[in-house]
PASEBA-1860 file (N, C-alpha, C; in nm, 3 decimals):
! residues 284
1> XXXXXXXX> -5.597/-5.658/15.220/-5.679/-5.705/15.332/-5.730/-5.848/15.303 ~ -5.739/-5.945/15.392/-5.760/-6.060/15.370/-5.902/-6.082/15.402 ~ -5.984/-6.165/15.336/-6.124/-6.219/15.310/-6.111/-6.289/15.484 ~ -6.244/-6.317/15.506/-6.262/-6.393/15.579/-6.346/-6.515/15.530 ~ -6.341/-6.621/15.576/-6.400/-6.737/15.598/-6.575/-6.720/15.656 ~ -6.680/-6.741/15.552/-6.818/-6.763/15.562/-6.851/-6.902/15.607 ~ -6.846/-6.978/15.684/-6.935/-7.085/15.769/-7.118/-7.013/15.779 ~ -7.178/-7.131/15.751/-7.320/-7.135/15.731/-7.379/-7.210/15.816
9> XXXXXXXX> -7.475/-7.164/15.857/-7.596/-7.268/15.914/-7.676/-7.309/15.851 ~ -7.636/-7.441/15.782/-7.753/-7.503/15.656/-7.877/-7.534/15.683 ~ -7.887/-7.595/15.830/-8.032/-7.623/15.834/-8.102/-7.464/15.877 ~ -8.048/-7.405/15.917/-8.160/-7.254/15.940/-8.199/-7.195/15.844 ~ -8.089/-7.180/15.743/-8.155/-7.097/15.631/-8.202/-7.241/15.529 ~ -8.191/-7.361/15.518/-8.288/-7.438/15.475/-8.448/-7.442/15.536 ~ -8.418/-7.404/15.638/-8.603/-7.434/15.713/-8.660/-7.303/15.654 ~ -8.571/-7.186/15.719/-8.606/-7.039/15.682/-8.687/-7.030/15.543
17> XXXXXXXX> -8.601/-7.062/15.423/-8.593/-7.084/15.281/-8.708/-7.130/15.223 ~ -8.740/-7.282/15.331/-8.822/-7.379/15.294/-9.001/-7.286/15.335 ~ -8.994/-7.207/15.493/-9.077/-7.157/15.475/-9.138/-7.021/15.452 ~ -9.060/-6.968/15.319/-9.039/-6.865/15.313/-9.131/-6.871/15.159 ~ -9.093/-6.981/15.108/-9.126/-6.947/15.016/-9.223/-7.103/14.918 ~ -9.312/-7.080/14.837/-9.439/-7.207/14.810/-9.360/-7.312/14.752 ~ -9.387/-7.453/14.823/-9.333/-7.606/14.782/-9.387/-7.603/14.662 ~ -9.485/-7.480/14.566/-9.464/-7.508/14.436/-9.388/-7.439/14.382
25> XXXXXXXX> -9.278/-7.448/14.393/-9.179/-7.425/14.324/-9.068/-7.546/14.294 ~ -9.062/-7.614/14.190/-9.026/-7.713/14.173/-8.921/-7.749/14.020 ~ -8.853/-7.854/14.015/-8.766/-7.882/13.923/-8.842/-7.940/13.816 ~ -8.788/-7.993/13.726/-8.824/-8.049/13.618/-8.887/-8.204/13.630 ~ -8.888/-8.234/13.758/-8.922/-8.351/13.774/-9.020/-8.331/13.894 ~ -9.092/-8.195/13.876/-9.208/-8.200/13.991/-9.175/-8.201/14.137 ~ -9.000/-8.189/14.181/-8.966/-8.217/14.297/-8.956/-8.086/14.370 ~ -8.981/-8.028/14.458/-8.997/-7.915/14.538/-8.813/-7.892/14.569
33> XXXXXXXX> -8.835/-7.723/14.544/-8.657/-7.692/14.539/-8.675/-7.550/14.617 ~ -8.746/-7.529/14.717/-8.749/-7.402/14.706/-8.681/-7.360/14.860 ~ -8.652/-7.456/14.934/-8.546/-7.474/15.050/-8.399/-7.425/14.996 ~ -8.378/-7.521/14.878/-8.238/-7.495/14.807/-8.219/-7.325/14.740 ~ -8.371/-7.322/14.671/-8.357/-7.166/14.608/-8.355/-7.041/14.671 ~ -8.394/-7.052/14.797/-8.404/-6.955/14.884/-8.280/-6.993/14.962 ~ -8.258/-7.086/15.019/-8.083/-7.058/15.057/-7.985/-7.018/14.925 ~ -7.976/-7.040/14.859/-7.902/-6.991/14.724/-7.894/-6.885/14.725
41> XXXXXXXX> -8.024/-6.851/14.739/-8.005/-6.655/14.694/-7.975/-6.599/14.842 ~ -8.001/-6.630/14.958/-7.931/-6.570/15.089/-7.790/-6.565/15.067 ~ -7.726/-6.674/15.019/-7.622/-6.729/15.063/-7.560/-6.610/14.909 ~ -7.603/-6.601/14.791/-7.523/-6.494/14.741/-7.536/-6.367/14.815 ~ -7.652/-6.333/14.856/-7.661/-6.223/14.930/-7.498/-6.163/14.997 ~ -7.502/-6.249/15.047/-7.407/-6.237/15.166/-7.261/-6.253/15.077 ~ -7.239/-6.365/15.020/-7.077/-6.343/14.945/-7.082/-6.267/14.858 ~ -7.167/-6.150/14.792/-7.124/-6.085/14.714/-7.109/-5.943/14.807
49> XXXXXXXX> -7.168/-5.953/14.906/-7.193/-5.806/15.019/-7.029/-5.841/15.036 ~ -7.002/-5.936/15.123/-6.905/-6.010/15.221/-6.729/-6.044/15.094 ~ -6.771/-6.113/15.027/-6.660/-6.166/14.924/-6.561/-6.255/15.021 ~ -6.635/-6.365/15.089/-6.526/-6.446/15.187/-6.426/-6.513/15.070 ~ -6.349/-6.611/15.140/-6.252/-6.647/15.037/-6.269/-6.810/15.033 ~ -6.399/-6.853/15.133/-6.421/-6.955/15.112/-6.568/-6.997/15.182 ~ -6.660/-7.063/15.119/-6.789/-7.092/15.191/-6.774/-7.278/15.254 ~ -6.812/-7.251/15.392/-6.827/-7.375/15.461/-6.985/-7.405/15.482
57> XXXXXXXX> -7.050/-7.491/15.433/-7.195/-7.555/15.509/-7.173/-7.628/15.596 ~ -7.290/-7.634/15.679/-7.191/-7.691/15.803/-7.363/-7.772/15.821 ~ -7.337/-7.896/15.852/-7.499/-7.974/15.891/-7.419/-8.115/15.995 ~ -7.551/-8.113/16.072/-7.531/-8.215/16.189/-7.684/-8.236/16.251 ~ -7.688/-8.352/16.361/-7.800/-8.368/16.354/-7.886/-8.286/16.435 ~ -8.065/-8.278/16.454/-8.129/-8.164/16.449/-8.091/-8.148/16.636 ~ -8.100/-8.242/16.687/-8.077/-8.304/16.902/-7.994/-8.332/16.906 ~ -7.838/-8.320/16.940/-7.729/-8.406/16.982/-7.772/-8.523/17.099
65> XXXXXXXX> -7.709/-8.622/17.111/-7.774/-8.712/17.213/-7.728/-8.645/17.330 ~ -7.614/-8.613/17.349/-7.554/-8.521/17.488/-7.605/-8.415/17.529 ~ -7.678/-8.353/17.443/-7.773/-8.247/17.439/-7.946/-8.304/17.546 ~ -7.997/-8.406/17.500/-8.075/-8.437/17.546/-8.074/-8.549/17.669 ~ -7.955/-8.579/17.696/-7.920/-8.686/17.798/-7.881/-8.560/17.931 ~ -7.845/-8.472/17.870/-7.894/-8.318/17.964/-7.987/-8.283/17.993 ~ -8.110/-8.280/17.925/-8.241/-8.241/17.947/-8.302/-8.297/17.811 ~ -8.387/-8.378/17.893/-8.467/-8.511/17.801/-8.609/-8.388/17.687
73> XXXXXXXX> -8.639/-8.238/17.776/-8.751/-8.196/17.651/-8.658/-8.099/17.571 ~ -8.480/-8.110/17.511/-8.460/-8.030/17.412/-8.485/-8.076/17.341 ~ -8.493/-8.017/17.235/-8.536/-7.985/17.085/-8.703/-8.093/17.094 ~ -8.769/-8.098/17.241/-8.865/-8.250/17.219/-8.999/-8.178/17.152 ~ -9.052/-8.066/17.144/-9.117/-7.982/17.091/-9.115/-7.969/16.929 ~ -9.001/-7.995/16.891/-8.965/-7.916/16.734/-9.083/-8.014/16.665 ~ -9.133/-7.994/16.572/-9.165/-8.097/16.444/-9.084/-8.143/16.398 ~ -9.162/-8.271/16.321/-9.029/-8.339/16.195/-8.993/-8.266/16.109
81> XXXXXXXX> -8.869/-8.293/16.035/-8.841/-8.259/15.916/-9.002/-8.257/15.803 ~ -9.029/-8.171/15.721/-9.153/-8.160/15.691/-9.109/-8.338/15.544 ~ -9.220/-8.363/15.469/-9.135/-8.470/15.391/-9.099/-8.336/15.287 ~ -9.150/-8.253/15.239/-9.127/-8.173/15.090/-8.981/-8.140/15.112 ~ -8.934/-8.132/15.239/-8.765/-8.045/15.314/-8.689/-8.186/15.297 ~ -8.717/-8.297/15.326/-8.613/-8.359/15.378/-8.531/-8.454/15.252 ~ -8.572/-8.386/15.088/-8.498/-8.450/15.033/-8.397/-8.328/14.976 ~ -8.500/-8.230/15.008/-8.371/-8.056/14.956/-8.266/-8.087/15.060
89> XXXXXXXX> -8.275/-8.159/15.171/-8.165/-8.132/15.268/-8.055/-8.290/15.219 ~ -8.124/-8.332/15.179/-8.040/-8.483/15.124/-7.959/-8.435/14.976 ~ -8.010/-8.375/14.897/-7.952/-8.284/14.795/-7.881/-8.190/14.816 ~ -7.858/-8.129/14.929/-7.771/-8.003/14.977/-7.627/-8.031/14.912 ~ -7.580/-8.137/14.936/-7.400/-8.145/14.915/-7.406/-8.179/14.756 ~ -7.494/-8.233/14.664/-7.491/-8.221/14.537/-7.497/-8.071/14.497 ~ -7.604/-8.028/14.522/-7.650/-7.846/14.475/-7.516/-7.796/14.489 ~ -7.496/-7.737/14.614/-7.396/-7.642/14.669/-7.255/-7.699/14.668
97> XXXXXXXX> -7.226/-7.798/14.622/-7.107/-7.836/14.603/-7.071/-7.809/14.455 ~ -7.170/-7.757/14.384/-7.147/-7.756/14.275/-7.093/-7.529/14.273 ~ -7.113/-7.528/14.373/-7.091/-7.384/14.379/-6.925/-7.364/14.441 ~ -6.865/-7.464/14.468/-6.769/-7.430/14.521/-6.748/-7.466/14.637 ~ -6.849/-7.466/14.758/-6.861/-7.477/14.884/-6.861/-7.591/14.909 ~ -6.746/-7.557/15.032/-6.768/-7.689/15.146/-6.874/-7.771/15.233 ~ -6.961/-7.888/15.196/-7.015/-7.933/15.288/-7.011/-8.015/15.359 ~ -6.984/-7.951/15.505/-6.981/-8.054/15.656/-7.097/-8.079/15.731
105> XXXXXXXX> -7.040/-8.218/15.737/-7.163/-8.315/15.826/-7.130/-8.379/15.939 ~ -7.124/-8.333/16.042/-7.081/-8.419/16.142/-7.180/-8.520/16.196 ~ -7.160/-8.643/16.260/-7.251/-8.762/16.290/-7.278/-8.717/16.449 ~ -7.244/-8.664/16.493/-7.306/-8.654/16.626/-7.272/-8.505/16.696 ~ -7.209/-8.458/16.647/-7.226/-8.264/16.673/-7.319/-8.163/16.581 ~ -7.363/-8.080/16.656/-7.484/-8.044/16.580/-7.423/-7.942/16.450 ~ -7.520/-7.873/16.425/-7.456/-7.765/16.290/-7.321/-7.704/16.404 ~ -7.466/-7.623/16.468/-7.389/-7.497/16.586/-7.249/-7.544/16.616
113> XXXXXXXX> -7.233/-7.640/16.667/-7.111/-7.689/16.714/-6.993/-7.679/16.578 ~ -7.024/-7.727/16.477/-6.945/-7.747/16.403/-6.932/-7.560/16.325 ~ -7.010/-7.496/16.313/-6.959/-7.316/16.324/-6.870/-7.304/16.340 ~ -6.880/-7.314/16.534/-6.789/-7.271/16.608/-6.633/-7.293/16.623 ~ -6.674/-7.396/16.568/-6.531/-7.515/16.540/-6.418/-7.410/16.431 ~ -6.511/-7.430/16.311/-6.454/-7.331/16.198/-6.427/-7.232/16.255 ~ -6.538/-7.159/16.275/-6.497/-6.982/16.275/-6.390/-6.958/16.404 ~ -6.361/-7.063/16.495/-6.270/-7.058/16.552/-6.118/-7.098/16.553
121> XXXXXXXX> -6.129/-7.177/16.455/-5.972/-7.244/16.386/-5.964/-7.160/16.304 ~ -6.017/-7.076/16.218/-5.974/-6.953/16.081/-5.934/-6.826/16.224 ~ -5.971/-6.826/16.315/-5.962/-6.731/16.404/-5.801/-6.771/16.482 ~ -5.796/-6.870/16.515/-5.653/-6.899/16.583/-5.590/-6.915/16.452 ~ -5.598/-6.915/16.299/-5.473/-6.935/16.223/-5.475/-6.753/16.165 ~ -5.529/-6.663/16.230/-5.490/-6.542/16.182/-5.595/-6.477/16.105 ~ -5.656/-6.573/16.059/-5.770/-6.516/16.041/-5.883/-6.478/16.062 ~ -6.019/-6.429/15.965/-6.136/-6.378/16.028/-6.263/-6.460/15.987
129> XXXXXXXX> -6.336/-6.450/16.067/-6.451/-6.567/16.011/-6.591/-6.470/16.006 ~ -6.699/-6.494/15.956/-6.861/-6.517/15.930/-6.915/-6.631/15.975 ~ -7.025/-6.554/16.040/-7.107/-6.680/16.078/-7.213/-6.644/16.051 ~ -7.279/-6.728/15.953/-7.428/-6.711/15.928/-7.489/-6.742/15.918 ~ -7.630/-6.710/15.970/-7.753/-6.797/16.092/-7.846/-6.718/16.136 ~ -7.971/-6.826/16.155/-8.051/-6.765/16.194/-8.127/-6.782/16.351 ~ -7.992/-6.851/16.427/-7.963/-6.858/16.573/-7.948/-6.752/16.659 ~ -7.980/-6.726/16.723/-7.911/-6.612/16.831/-7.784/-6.667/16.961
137> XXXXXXXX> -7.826/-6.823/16.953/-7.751/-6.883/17.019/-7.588/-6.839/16.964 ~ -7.587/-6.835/16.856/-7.429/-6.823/16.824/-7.367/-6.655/16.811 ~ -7.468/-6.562/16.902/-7.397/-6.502/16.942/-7.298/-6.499/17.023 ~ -7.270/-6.632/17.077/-7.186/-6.656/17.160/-7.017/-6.680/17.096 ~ -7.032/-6.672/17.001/-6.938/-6.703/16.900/-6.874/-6.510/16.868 ~ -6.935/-6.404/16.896/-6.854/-6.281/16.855/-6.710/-6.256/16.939 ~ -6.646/-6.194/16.812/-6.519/-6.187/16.878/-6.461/-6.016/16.782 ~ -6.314/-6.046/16.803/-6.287/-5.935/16.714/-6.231/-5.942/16.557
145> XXXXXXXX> -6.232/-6.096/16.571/-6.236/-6.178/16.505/-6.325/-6.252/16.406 ~ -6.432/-6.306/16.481/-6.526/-6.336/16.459/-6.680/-6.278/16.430 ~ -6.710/-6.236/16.344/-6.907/-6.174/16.317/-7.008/-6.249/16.289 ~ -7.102/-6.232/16.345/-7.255/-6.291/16.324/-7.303/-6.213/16.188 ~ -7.327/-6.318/16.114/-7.443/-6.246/16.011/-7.570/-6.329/16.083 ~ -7.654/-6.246/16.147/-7.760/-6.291/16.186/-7.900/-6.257/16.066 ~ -7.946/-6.358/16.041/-8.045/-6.358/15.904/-8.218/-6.319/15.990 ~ -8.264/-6.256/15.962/-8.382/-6.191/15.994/-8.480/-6.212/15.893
153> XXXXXXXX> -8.625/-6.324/15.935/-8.745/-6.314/15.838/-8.774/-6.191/15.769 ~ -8.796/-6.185/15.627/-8.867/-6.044/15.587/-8.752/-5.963/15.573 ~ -8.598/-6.001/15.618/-8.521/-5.867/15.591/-8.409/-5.916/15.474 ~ -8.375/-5.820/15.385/-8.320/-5.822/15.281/-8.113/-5.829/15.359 ~ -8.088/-5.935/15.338/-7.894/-5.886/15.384/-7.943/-5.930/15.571 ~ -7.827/-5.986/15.597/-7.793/-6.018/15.747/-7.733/-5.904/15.859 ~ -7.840/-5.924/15.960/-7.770/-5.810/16.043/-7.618/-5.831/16.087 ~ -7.529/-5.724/16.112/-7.366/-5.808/16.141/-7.406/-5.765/16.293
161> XXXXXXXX> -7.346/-5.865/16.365/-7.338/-5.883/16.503/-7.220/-5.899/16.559 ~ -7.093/-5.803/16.581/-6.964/-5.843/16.704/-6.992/-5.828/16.796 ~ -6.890/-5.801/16.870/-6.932/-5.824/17.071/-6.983/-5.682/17.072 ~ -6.996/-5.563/17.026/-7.029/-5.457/17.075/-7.226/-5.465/17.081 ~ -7.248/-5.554/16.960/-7.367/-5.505/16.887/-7.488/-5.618/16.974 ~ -7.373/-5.736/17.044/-7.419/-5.861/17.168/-7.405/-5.794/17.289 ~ -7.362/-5.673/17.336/-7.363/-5.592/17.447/-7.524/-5.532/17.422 ~ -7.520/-5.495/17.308/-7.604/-5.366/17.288/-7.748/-5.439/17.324
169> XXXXXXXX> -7.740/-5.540/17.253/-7.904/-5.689/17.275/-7.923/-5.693/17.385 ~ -7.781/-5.770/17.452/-7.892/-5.843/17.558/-7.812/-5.772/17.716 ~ -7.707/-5.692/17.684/-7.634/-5.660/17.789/-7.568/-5.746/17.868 ~ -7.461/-5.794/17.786/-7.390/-5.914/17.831/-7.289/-5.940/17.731 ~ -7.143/-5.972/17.792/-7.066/-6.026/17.672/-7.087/-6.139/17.648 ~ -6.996/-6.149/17.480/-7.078/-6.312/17.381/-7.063/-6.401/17.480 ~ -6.935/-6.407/17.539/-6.895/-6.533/17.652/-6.962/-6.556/17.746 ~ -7.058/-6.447/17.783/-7.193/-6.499/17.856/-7.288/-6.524/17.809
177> XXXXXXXX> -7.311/-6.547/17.680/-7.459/-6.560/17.629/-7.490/-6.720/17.682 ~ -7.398/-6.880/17.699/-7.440/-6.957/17.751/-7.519/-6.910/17.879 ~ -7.453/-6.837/17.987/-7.502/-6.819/18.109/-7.656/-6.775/18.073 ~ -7.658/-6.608/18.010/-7.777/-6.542/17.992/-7.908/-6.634/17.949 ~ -7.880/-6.784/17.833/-7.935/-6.817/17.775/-8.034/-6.917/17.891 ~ -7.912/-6.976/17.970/-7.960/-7.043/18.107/-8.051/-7.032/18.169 ~ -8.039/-6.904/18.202/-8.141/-6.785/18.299/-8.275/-6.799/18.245 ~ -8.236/-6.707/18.110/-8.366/-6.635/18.036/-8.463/-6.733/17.960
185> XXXXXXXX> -8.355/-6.876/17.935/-8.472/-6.966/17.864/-8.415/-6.951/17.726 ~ -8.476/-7.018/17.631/-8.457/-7.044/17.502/-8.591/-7.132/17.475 ~ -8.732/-7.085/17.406/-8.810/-7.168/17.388/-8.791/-7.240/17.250 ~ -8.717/-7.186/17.146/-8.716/-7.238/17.046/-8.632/-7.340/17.039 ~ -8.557/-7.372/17.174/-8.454/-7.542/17.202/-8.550/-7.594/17.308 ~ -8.635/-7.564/17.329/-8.749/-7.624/17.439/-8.640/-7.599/17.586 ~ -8.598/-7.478/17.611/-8.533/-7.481/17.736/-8.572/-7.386/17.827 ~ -8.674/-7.394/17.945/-8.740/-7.320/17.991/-8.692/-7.204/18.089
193> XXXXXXXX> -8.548/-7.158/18.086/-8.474/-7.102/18.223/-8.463/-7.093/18.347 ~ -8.492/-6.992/18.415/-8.490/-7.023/18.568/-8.657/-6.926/18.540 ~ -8.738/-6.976/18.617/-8.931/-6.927/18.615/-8.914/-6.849/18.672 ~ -8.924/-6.726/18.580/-8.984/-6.556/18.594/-8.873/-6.488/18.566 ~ -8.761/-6.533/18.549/-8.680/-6.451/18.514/-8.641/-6.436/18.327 ~ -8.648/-6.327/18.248/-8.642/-6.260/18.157/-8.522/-6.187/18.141 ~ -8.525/-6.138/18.019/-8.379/-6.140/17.989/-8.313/-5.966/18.064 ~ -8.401/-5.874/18.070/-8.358/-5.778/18.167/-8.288/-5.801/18.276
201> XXXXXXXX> -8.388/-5.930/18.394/-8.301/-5.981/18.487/-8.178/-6.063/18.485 ~ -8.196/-6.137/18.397/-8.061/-6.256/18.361/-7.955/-6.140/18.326 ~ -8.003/-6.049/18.258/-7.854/-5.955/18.210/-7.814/-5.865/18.301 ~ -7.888/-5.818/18.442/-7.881/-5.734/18.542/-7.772/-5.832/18.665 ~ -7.842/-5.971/18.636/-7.732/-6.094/18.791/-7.607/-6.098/18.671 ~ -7.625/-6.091/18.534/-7.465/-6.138/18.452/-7.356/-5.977/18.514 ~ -7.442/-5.845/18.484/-7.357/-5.753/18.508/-7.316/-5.766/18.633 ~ -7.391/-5.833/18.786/-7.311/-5.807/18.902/-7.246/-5.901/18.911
209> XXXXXXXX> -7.291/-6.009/18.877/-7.205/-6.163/18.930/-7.129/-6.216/18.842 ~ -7.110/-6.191/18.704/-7.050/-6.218/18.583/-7.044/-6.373/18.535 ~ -7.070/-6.448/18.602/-7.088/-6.580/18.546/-7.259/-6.678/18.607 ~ -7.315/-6.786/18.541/-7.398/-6.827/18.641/-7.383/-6.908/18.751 ~ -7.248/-6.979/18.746/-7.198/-7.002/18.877/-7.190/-6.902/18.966 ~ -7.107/-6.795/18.946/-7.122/-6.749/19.063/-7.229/-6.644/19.120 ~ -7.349/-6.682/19.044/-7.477/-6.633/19.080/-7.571/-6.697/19.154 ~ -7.513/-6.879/19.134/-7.612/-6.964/19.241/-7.521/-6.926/19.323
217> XXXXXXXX> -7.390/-6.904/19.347/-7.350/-6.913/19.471/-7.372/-6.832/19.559 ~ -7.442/-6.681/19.523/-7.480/-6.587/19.559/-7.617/-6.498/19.569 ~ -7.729/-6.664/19.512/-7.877/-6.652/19.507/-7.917/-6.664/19.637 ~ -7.880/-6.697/19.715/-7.952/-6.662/19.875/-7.915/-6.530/19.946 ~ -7.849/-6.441/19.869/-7.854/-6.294/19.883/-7.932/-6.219/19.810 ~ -8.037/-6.278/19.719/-8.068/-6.193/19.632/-8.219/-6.149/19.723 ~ -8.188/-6.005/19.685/-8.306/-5.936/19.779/-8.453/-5.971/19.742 ~ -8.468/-5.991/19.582/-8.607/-6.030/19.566/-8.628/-6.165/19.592
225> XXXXXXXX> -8.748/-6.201/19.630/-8.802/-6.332/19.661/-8.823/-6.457/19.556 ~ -8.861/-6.389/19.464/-8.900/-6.441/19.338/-8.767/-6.456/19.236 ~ -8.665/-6.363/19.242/-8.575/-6.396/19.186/-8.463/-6.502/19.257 ~ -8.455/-6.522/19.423/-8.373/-6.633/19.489/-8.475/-6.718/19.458 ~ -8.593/-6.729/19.472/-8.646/-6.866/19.461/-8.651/-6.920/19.323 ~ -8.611/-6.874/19.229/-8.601/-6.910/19.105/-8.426/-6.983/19.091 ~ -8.346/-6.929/19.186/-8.182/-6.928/19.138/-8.186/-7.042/19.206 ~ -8.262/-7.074/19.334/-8.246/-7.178/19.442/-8.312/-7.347/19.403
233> XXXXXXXX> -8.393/-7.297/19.301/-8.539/-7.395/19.304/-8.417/-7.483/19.244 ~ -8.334/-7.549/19.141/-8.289/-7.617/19.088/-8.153/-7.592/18.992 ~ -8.096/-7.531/19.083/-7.932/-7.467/19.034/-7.855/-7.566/18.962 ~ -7.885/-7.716/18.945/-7.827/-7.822/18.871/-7.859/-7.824/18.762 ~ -8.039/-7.779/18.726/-8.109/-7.780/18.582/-8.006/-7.690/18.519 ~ -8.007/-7.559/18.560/-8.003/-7.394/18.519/-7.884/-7.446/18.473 ~ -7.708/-7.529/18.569/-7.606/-7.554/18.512/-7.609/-7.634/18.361 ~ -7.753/-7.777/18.370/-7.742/-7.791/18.275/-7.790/-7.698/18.112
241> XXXXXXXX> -7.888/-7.621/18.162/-7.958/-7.566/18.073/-7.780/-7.491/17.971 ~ -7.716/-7.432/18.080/-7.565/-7.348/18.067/-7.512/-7.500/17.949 ~ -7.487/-7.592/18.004/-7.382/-7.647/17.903/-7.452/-7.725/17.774 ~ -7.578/-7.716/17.776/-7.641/-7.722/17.646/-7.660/-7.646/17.583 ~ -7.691/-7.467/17.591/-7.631/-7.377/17.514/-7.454/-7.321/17.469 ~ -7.387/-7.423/17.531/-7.239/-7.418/17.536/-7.185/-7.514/17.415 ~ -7.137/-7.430/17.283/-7.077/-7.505/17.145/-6.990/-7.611/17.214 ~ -7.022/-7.706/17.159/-6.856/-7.795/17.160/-6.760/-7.810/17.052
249> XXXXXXXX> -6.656/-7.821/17.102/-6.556/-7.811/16.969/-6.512/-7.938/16.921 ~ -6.454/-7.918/16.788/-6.404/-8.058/16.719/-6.309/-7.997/16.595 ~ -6.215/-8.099/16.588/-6.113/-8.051/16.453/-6.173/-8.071/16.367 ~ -6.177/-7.978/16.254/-6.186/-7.923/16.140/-6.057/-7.898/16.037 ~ -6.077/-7.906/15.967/-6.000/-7.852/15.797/-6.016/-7.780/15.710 ~ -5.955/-7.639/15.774/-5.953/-7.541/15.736/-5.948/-7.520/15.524 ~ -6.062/-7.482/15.498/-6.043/-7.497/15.321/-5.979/-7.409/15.262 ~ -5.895/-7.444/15.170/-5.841/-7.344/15.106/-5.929/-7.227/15.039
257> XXXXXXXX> -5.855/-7.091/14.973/-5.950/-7.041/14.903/-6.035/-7.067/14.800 ~ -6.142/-7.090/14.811/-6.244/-7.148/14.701/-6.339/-7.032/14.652 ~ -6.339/-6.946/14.593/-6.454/-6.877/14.520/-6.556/-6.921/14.441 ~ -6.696/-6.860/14.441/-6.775/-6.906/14.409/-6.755/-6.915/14.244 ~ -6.747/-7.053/14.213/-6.768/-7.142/14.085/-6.912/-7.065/14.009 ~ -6.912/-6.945/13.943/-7.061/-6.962/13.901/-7.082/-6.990/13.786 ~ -6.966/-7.051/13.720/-7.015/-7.134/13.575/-7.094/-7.274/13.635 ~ -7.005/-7.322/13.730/-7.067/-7.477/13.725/-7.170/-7.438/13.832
265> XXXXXXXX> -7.209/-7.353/13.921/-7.304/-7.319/13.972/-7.465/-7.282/13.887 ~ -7.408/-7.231/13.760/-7.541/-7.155/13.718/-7.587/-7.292/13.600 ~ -7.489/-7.413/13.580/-7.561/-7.548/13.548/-7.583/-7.598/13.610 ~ -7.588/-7.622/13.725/-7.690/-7.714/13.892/-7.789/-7.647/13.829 ~ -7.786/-7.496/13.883/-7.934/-7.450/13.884/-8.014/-7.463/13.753 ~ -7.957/-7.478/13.679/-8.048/-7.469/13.553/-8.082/-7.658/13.573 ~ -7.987/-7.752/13.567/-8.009/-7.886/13.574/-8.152/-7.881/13.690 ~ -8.178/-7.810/13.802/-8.285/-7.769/13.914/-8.382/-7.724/13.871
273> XXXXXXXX> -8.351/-7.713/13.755/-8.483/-7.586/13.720/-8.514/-7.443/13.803 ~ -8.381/-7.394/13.809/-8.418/-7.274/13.914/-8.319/-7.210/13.732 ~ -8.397/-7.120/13.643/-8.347/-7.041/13.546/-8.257/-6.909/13.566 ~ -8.396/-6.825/13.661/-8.340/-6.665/13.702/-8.223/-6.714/13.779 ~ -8.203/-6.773/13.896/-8.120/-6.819/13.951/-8.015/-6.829/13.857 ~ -7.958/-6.956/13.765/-7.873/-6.969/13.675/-7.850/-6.863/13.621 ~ -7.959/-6.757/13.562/-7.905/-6.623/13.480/-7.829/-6.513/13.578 ~ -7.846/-6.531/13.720/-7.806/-6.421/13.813/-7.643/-6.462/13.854
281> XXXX> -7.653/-6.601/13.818/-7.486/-6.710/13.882/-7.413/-6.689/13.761 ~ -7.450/-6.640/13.585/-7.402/-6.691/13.507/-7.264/-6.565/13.533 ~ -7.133/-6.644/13.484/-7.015/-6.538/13.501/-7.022/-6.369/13.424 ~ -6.983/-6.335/13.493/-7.026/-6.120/13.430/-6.894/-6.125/13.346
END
């Protein structure tokens, strides 16, 4: 049976990581590591559960400009990068490159985008991919092919998410989660949906009308008042809200098999001052 391909969401489980656990935790030089140490240990979590045959990081920037030239308040809410985070994230491709793993940076596609990219080129060459994150957005990414390891605060191991388990959520297939996301809003991308409608309703117009096009086209039938005047008020936003939760794609280079390095892995961490770490990486 063949491994699949692990693609990561570096900045989620870096923020996650970062506030998961105290900026005193630090290297030998007083520098705060605990973004890096807490993605470290997720990220074995998962390849020793998983055993992919190759780890991709995947980083891009936090707003695509096309993203916000769509709607000027995404991501306009978020905070900055905190300063204690933003040199663990400048260190990312030193650390984790020392583990084996691939790290991608695209200059103007975001992480998400660049996922999708992967777990979808290992998917058209025959193979199977991981995606792991602490997005819900990239449920849009399940296939039969493709799984969500969706990472949960407080929970030990990633929930797995295919299309059955994205039915079961939100009542909707992955290929509608742009639409659903439209509807229902997304506050954590600052995207407010169509006003009053929740994700019961957004997943009740996806089951009759199956797309959100053809739900404006069919919002001046809708018997409640409150739900046409919501589909009617600005059916151009709602399209855009749709293609800003919509991955874009870009070629990628598929990595060969790379297993995790944990000799030269468990000297980063010790060079980090992360010890237990190094003793948990050192080869069995």
């Amino acid at each position: 049976m063949s491994r699949a391909l692990l693609v990561v969401d570096a900045p989620s489980l870096l923020f996650r990581a970062f506030h998961a656990l105290p900026s005193s935790i630090t290297d030998d030089h007083d520098r705060p590591v605990n973004a890096l140490l807490g993605t470290a240990n997720m990220l074995l979590q998962e390849i020793e559960t998983h055993e992919p045959r190759a780890t991709v990081l995947c980083f891009g920037p936090d707003a695509a400009e096309y993203r916000v030239e769509l709607y000027e308040g995404y991501h306009a809410e978020r905070p900055p990068v905190p300063d204690e985070l933003a040199p663990q994230f400048a260190a990312s491709a030193d650390f984790f490159g020392a583990f084996g793993f691939v790290v991608a940076n695209h200059e103007t596609l975001e992480a998400d985008d660049l996922l999708g990219a992967y777990a979808r080129r290992e998917s058209e060459n025959g193979g199977e991919a991981l995606v792991l994150t602490g997005d819900r957005d990239m449920f849009q990414c399940a296939t039969d092919a493709i799984t969500v390891l969706y990472v949960r605060t407080g929970a030990r191991g990633a929930d797995i998410v295919d299309p059955a388990e994205v039915r079961r959520r939100y009542g909707v297939d992955p290929t509608q989660v742009p639409d659903f996301i439209a509807l229902r809003g997304d506050p954590s991308d600052g995207l407010p949906g169509a006003k009053g409608i929740g994700e019961k309703t957004a997943a009740d117009l996806l089951q009759r009308h199956g797309s959100l096009e053809a739900i404006l086209k069919a919002a001046v039938k809708e018997s409640k008042p409150s739900v046409r005047g919501a589909l009617m008020a600005d059916p151009d936003l709602l399209r855009a809200f749709k293609d800003i939760a919509t991955l874009r794609d870009t070629e990628v280079d598929l990595p060969p098999d790379s297993p995790l390095n944990r000799e030269l892995a468990s000297a980063k961490a010790t060079e980090y001052g992360m010890n237990r770490l190094a003793k948990r990486l050192w080869p069995r």
